[in-house]
C-alpha positions in Angstrom: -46.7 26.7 48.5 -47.8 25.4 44.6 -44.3 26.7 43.7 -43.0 24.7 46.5 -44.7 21.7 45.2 -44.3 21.7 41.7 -40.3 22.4 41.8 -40.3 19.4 44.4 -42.5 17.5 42.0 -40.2 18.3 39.3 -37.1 17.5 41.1 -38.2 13.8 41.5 -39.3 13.4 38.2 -35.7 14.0 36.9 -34.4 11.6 39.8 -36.6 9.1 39.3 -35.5 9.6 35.2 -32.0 9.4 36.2 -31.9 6.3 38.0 -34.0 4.6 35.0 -32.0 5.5 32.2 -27.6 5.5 31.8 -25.9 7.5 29.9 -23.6 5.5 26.7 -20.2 5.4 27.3 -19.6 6.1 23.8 -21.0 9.3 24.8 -18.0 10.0 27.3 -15.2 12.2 26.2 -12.3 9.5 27.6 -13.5 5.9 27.2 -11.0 3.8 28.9 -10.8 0.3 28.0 -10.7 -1.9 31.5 -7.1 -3.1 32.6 -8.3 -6.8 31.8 -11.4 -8.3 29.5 -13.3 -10.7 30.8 -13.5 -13.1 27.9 -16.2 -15.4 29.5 -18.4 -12.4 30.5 -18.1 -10.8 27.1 -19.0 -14.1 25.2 -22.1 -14.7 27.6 -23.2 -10.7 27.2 -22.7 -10.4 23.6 -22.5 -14.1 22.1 -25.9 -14.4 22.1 -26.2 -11.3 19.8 -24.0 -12.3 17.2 -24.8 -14.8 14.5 -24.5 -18.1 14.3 -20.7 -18.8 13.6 -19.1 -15.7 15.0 -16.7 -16.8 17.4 -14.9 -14.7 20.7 -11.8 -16.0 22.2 -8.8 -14.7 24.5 -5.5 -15.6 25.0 -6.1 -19.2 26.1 -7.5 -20.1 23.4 -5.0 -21.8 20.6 -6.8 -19.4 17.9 -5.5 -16.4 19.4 -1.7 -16.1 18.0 -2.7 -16.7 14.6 -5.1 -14.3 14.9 -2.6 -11.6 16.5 0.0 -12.7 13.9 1.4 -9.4 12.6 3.7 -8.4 9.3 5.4 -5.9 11.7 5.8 -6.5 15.5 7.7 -3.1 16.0 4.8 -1.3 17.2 1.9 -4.1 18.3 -1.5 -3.1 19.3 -2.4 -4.6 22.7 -5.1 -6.8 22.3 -6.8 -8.3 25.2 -9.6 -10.0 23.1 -10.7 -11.1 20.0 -14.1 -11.5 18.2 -14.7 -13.0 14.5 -17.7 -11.6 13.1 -19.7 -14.6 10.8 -22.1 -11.7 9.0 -22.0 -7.8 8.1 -24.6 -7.1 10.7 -22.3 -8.5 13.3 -19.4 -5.7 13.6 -22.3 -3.4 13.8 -23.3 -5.0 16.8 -20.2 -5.5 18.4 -19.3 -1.6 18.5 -22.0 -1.1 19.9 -21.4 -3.2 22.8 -17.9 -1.9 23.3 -19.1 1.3 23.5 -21.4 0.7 25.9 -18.7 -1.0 28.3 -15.7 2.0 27.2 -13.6 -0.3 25.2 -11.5 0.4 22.7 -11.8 -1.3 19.5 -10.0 -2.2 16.0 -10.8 -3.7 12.5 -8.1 -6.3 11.2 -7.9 -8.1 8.2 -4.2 -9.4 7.3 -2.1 -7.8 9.6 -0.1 -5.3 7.2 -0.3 -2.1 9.4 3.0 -1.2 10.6 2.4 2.3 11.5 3.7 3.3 15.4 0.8 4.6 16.0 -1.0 0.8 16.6 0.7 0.3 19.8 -1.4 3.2 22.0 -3.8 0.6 21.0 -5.3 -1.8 24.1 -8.6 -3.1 23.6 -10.9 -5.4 21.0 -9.4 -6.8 17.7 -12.0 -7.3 15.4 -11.5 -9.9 12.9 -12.8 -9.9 9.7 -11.5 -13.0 7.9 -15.2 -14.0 7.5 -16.0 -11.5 5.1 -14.5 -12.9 2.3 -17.2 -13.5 -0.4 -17.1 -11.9 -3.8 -20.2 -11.7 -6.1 -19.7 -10.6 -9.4 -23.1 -8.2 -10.9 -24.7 -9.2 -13.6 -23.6 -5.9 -15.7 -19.9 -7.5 -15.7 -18.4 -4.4 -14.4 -18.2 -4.6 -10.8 -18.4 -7.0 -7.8 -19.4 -7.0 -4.1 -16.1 -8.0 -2.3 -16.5 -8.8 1.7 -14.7 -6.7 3.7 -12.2 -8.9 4.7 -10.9 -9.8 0.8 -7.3 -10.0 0.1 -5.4 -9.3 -3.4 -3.7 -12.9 -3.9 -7.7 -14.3 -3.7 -9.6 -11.6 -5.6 -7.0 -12.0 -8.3 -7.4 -15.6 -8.7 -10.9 -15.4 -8.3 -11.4 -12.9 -10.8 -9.0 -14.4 -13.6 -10.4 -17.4 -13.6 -13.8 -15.9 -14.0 -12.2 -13.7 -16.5 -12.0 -10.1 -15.0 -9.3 -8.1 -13.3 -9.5 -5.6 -10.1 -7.2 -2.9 -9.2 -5.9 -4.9 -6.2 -2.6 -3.9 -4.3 1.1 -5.5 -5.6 0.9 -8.2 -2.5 -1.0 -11.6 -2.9 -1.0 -11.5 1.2 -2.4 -8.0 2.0 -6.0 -7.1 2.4 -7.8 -4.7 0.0 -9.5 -2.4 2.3 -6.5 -1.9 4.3 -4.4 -0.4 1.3 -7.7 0.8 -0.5 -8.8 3.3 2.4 -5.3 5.2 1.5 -5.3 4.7 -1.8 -4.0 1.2 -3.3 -1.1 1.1 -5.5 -0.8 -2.1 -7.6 -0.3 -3.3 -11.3 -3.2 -1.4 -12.8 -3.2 1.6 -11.8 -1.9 2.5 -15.1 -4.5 1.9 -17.0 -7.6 2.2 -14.5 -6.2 3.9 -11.5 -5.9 3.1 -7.6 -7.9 0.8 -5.2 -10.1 3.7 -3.8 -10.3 5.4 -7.6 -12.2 2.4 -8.3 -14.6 2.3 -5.0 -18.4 2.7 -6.0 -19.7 2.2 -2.9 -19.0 0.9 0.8 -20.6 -0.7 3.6 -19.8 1.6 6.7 -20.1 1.0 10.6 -19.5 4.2 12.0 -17.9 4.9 15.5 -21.3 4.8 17.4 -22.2 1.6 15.6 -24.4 2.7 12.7 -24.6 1.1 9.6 -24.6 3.2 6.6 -24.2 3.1 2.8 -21.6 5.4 1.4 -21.4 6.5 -2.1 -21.4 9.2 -4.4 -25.0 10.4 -3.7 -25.1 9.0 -0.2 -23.1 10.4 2.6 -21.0 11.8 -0.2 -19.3 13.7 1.8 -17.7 10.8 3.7 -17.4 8.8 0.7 -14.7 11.6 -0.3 -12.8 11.1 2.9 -12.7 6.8 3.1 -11.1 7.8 -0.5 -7.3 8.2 1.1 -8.1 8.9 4.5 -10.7 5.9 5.5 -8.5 4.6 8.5 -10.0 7.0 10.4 -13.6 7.4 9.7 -15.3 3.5 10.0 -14.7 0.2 9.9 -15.5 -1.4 5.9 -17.9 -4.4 6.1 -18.0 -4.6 2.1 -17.6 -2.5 -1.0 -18.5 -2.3 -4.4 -15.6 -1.6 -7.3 -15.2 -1.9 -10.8 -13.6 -4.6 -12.0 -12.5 -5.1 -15.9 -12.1 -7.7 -18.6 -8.6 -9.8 -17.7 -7.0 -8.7 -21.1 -4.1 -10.6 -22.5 -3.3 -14.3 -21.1 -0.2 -13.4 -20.5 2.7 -11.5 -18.8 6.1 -10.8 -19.0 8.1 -10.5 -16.4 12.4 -9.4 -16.3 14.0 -10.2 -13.6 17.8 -8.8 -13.1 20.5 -8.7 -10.5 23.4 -5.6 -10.6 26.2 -5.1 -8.2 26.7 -1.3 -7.1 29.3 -0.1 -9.8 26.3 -0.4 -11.5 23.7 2.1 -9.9 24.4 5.3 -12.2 23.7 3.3 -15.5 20.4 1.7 -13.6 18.9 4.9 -11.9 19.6 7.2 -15.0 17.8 4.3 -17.2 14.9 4.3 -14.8 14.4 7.8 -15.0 14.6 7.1 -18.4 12.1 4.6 -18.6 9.7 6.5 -16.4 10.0 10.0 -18.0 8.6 11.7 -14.7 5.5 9.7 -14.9 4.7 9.0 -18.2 5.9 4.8 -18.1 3.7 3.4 -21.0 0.9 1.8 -19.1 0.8 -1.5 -19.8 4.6 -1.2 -18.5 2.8 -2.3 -15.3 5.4 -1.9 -12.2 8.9 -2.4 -11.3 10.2 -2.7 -7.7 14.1 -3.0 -6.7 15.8 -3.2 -3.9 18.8 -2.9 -2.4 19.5 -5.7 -0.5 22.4 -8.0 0.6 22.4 -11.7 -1.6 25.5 -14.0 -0.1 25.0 -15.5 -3.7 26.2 -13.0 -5.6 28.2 -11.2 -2.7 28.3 -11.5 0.9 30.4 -8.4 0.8 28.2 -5.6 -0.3 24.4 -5.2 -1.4 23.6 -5.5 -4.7 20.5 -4.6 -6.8 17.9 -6.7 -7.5 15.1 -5.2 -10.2 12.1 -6.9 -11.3 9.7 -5.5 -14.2 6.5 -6.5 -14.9 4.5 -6.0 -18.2 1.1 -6.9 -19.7 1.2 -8.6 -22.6 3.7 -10.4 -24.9 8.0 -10.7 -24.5 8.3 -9.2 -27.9 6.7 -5.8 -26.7 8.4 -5.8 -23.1 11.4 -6.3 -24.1 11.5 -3.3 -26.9 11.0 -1.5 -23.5 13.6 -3.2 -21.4 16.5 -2.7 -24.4 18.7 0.4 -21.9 18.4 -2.5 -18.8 19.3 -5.2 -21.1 22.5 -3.1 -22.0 23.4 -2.8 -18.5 25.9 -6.2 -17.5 24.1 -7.9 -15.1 25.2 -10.4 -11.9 21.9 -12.5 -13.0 18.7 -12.4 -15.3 15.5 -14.5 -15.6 12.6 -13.9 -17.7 9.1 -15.5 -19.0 6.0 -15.4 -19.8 3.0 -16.1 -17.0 -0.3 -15.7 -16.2 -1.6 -12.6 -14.6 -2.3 -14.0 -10.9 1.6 -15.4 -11.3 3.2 -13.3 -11.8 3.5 -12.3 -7.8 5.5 -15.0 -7.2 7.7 -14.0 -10.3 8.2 -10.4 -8.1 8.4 -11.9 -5.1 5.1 -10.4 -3.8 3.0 -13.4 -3.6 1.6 -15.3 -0.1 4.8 -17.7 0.1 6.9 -15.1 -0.6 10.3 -13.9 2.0 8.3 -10.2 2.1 5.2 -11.3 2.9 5.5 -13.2 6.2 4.9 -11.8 9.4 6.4 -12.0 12.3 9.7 -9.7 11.7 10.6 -6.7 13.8 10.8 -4.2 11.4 12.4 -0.5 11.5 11.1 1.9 8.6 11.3 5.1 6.8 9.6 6.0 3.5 9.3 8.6 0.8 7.5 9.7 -2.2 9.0 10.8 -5.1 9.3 12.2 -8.6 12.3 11.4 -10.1 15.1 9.4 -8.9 17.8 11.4 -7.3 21.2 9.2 -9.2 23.1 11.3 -6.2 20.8 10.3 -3.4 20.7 6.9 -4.4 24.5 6.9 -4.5 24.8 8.0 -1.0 22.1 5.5 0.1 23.8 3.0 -1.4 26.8 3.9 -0.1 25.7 4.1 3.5 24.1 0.8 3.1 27.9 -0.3 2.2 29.3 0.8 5.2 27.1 -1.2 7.8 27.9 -4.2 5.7 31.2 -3.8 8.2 29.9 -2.0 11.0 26.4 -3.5 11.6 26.3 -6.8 10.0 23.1 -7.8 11.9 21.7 -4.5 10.6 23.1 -4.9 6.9 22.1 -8.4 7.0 18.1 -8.0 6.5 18.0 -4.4 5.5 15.6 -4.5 2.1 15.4 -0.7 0.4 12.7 -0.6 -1.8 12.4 1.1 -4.8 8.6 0.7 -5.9 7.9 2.0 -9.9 4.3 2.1 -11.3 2.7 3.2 -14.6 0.4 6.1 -13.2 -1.6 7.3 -16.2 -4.9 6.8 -14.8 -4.0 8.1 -11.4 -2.5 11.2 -12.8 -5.1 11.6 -14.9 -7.9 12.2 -11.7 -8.8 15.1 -10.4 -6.7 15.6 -7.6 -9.6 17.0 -5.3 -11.7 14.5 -6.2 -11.0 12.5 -3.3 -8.4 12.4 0.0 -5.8 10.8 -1.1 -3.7 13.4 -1.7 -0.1 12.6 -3.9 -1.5 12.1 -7.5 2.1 13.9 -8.4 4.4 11.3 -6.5 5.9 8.7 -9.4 7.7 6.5 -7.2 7.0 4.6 -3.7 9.9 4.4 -1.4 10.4 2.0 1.7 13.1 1.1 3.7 12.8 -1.8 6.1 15.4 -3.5 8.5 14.1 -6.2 10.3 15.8 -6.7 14.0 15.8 -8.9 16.9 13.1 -8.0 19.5 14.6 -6.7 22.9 17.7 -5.4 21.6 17.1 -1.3 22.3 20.3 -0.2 21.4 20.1 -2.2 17.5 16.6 -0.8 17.5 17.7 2.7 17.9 20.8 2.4 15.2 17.6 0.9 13.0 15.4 3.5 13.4 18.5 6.2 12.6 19.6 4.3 9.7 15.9 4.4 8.5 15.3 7.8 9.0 18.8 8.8 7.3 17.7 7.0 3.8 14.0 8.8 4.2 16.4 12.2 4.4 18.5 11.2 1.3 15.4 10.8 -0.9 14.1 14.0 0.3 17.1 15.8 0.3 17.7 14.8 -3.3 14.4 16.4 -4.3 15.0 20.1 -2.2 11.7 21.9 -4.7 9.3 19.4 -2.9 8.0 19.3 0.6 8.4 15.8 1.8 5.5 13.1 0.8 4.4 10.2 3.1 2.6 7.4 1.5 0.0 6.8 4.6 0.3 2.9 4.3 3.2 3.1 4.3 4.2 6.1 7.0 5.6 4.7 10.3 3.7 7.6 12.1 6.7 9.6 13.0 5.7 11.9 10.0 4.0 15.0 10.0 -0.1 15.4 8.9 0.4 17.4 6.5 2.9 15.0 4.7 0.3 12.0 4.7 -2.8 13.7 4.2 -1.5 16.8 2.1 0.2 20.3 2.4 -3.2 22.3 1.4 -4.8 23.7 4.4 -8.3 22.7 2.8 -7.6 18.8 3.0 -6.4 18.8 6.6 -9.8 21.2 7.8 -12.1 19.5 5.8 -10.9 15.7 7.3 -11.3 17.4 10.8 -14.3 18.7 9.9 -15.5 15.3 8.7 -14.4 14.0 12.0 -16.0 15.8 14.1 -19.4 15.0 12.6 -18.6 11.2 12.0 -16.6 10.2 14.9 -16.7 13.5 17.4 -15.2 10.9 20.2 -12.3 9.8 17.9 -13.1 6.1 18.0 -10.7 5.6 15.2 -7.4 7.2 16.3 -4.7 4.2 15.9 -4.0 3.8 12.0 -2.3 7.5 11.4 -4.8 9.2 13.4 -5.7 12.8 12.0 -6.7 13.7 15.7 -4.6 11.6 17.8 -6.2 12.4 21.5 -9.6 11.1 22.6 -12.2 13.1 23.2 -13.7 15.9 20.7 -12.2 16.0 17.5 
């Protein structure tokens, strides 16, 4: 009978608990976000939490397509809702709440992410454009940059305060957004990539902590945001080291060659680069192939742009094969550092920076330049110049060069990002009317044919895939790295920081929900 009464007893003693207490959704292995957000119920549940200034709006609202505006449309993640978090604290906060109503959520800054792998999403955007204050510390040899920064502003802001940071090549492009996978850009020659430079970061984490990551704290994590941070927690600020601005100046070439031209341009580059070892203040070139009704309307033509830090006189003992090559066009002269973007054509008003294109892509990563491959790119490109003129007409094919003597010069398991080897950045892009499935198809083919050529044309080397810029069709082991070690420990790292895969849409290393 006391048996009898105490199980009895017990049983409604874990009723009773129960009924009092809920379990967090976070907590359950397949949040689904609801078909349709409330946006008047989640700004009276959670607007009272945030700070003063944070703002939360849906698609009535005439903020909402500027804040959906997207470099890429190809592959858009569904967003039902957005929120504009005024402080740090905030995004903390706000993941919080989504988890406990099972929706999904995602960090934006400037709208640069064109993998595929953004359209599974359908939940939250959560904006960061707040987060933009930079304080320099007193030592001079870092600064506390907001999470939602951008390169065109940090450069400014820096120069005229007289420092330099190893931001990306594009004024328009956020810094954590390239920086969590590595962050090519001008200086990497001399000081190395966006996340070489990280000293510390401000995390939320999938259940909505708040954590400091570094070298002694959470070092284990700081090692994976280092190339892989897409997938790991949303930045709310960082500390990196920035640098005295150096010379005033910088020289930039500018030249335009039609295709007879290519072998004489490719074997110079190769040339010039000497499989990585481009003199370091020989800071980037980038060329393309592209079609330019001024020169031609009835091929492509090449247009190369060199970028170097200091004086003419030195640049242009560098420049002497290219100068020897007859050119369609040339411009040169001498700028300030935070111009020279719009000397490259990488700057905030620039033709490659605006958003709203419908863009097909493939990409590589290379060593050399293979002068056959690039024929037979070239070549191909030719041919749609007659059989897909829409195609041909806004097909860029990039050809990104960078002095990588710091990068090179890291230990490669240092940190995740995992190409230290690749000399060259390579990205095709076609941009195409929306709606249009069969265009979109020959797009995506075209794309994925050039991506073969450079790989083809380098058959010792398993195929590399910058992750910023992979489309998501690649494989894993391609963006994150061929040694089984770096793909286990990431997982590994997964499973302890985000076991329900909260981040799975930017080039996901687990792509299902659920346990990773």
């Amino acid at each position: 009978m006391r048996a009898s009464v105490l199980l009895s007893t017990c049983l409604g003693m874990l009723v009773s608990l129960a009924e009092s207490a809920s379990i967090p959704s976070y907590f359950e292995r397949s949040p689904s976000t609801p078909r349709r957000l409330d946006v008047v119920k989640v700004q009276r549940e959670l607007g009272a939490q945030l700070s003063k200034g944070s703002v939360i709006f849906g698609p009535d609202d005439p903020r909402y397509p500027e804040a959906l505006s997207r470099w890429n449309n190809f592959a858009r993640p569904k967003v039902q809702l957005v929120i504009e978090p005024a402080q740090e604290t905030d995004v903390s906060t706000i993941v919080k709440y989504c988890n406990r109503n099972s929706v999904d959520f995602l960090a934006n800054n400037k709208g640069h992410g064109g993998t595929l792998t953004l359209a599974s999403f359908d939940g939250v955007q959560i904006n960061l454009a707040s987060l933009r204050k930079i304080d320099i510390q007193p030592s001079g040899t870092s600064a506390w940059f907001g999470g939602g920064v951008y390169d065109g502003q940090v450069s400014w802001y820096l120069w005229d305060k007289g420092y330099v940071a190893t931001t990306g090549a594009c004024d328009c492009v956020g810094m954590m957004g390239p920086g969590l996978g590595g962050g090519h850009g001008r200086h990497e020659g001399l000081y190395g990539m966006i996340s070489d430079n990280i000293r510390q970061l401000n995390v939320v984490l999938a259940d909505g902590r708040r954590i400091r990551v570094n070298k002694n704290s959470h070092s284990d994590l700081f090692w994976a945001m280092k190339g892989a941070g897409h997938n790991f927690g949303i930045v709310t600020s960082f500390e990196l080291n920035i640098y005295p601005r150096g010379p005033d100046t910088w020289h930039y070439h500018n030249y335009l060659w039609t295709g007879d031209k290519l072998e004489a341009v490719f074997n110079a580059l190769n040339k010039f680069h000497n499989n990585g070892s481009t003199p370091v203040n020989m800071a980037n070139n980038y060329g393309f192939f592209a079609m330019n009704p001024a020169v031609t309307d009835k091929a492509p033509i090449m247009q190369w742009t060199f970028a170097y830090r200091g004086s003419a006189a030195e640049a242009e003992k560098l420049l002497v094969d290219f100068n020897n090559i007859p050119a369609a066009g040339s411009l040169q002269g001498d700028v300030s550092y935070p111009e020279i973007t719009s000397f490259q054509g990488t700057a905030e008003d620039s033709p490659l920076c605006q958003h709203g294109g419908y863009r097909a892509t493939g990409t590589a990563g290379l060593q050399v330049y293979n002068v056959t491959a690039e024929r037979q790119i070239f070549d191909s490109f030719q041919k749609r110049v007659a059989s897909d003129p829409v195609l041909a007409a806004s097909a860029q094919i990039l050809h990104e060069g960078y002095s990588t003597a710091a990068v090179r010069a890291a230990k490669p398991d240092d940190s995740a990002y995992p190409h230290r080897d690749d000399n060259l950045l390579m990205l095709a892009q076609v941009v195409i009317p929306p709606g249009d499935k069969e265009l979109e198809n020959a797009a995506s083919d075209w794309m994925t044919e050039i991506a073969g050529y450079w790989n083809a044309g380098q058959p010792s080397r398993k195929p590399t895939s910058y992750v910023n810029y992979a489309n998501g069709g690649e494989s894993l082991e391609s963006i994150y790295g061929y040694e089984s070690w770096r793909l286990n420990k990431l997982r590994a790292l997964k499973a302890k920081y985000d076991p329900f895969n909260r981040f799975r849409f930017y080039n996901p290393i687990v792509s299902k929900r659920g346990k990773a």
